[in-house]
N, C-alpha and C positions, 0 to 999 in steps of 0.2 A: 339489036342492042337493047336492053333493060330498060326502061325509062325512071323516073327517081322515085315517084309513086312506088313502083313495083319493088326496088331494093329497100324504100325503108321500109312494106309490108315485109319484105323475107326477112331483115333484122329484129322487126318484131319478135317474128316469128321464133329468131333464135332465142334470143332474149327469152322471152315467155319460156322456151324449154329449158333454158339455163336456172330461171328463177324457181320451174316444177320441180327442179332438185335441191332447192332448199326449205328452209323452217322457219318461218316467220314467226319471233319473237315480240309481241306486242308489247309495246310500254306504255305506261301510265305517268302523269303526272306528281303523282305519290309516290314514285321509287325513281330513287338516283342508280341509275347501270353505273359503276364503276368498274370491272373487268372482264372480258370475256375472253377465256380459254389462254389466259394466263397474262395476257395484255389491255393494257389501260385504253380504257375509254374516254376520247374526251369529248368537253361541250363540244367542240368544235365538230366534232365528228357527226355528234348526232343533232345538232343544231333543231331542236324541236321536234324533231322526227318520232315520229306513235310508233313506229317497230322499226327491228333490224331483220336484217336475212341472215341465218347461219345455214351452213352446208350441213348435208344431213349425217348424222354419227354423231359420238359424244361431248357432250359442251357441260364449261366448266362458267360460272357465270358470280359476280361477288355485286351485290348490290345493298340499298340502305332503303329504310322506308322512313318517309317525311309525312309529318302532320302535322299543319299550324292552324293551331284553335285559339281560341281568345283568351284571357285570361279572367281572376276575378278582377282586375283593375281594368280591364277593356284593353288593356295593351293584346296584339298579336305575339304569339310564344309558337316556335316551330320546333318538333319533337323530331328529332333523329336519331335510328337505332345503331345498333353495333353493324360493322360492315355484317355480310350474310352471305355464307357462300352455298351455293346446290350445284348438283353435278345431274344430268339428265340423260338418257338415250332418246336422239329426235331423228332415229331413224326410218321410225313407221309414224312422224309427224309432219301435218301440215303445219302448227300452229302452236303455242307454246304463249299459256299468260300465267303471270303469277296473281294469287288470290290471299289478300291480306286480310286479317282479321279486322274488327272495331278498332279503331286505336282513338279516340276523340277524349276520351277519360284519364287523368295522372295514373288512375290504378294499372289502365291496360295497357298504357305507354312502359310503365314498370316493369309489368308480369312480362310483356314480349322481350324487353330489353333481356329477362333476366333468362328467357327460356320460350324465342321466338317458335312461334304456332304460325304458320305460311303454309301454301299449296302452290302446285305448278299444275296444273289445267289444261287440256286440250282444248282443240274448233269445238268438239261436246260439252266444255266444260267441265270434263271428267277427271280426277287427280292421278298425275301420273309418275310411277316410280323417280325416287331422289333421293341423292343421300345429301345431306345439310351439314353445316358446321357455323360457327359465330366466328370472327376475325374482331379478336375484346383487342382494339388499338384506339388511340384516341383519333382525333378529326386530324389532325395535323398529321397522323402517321400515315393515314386512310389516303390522305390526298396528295401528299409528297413521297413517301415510299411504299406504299400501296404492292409495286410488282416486286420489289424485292422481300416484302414480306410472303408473297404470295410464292414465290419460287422459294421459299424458308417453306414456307408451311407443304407445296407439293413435294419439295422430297421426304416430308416425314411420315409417320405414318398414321397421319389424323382421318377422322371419320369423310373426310369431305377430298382429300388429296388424291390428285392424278398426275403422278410422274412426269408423262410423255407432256403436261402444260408448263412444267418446271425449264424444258429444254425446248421445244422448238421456236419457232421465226411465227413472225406476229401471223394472228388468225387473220382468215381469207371471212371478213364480212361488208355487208356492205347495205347501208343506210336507205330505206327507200325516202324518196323528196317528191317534190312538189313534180308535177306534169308541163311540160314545154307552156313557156307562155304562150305561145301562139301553136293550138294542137293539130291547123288545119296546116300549116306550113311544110311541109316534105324536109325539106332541109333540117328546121330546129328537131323535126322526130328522130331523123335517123341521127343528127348530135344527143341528142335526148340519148335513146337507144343504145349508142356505141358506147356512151359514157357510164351507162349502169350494167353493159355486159361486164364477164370478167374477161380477163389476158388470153384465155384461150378461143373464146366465145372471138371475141374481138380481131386474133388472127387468121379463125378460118372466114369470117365476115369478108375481110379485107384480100383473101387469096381468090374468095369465090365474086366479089366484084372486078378483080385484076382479068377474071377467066372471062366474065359477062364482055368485060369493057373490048376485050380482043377479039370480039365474036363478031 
């Protein structure tokens, strides 16, 4: 019989191979993620979290860039652009950052709002194909109807719309967090573990401990 050491090494294990087939999308503290692949993101989801994991193939992604500089009165003033939407192929990607221009100046806060200049980046840091679009709605529409504007704009035929995000069931991603309080623990790993496989990962886990356990 298996001892608990050894299962939570083999879910490791699965895990880690589940995770080689996705694209770690890095974030930054200067950009608000607000939809991925047609569905709302929320604080809650990513609750401080520097990147998400998306499965590899094409992603649809709507986010804002923030910038809060002082002013001439000393007051802090925070600059937020039009939502932004890019569409990427991350299927020959690990890794996936977006790369903002200066924005610290009223002029360049202006010039992006009116005719954002952004990159999408690889682990090289190399720019990699996207088609972009602006989503001109105000804050309030951004944050309360955000997906049904966004299911308006995928069935049309704008520079940045991809259909298949208009209709299907919410995307398959998922948050990486913090590491088991206690890393030495056997137990909190394989809860750690089982909790950031996905559904499938997670059932064959649970058929091949059932087969360990009757052995």
């Amino acid at each position: 019989m298996k001892t608990i050491p050894a299962i939570a090494t083999t879910l490791w294990l699965l895990t880690l191979s589940s995770l080689a087939m996705a694209t770690t999308l890095k974030l930054r503290p200067d950009i608000e993620l607000m939809m991925v692949d047609g569905k709302k993101v929320s604080g809650s989801l990513l609750n401080g979290a520097d990147s998400l994991e998306l499965e590899k193939g094409y992603h649809q992604i709507v986010f804002q860039a923030l910038r809060t500089v002082g002013s001439s009165t000393g007051a802090k003033q925070t600059y937020r652009s039009p939502g932004l939407i890019a569409v990427f192929d991350a299927h020959n990607l690990n890794e996936v950052s977006i790369r903002l221009p200066d924005l610290e100046s009223p002029n360049a806060q202006r010039d992006f709002s009116q005719s954002p200049d952004y990159q999408l980046v690889d682990s090289k840091n190399l720019p990699i194909p996207i088609r972009t679009d602006v989503l001109r709605t105000g804050e309030t529409e951004l944050s309360g109807e955000i997906e049904k504007r966004m299911a308006d704009y995928n069935r049309s035929a704008q520079p940045a719309a991809v259909i298949t995000f208009a209709l299907q069931s919410p995307a398959k991603a998922a948050v990486t967090t913090n590491t088991p309080a206690n890393p030495l623990d056997p137990l909190g790993i394989m809860q750690y573990w089982f909790q950031q496989a996905d559904k499938g990962t997670r059932q064959r886990f649970l058929e091949w401990a059932r087969e360990r356990e009757a052995q």
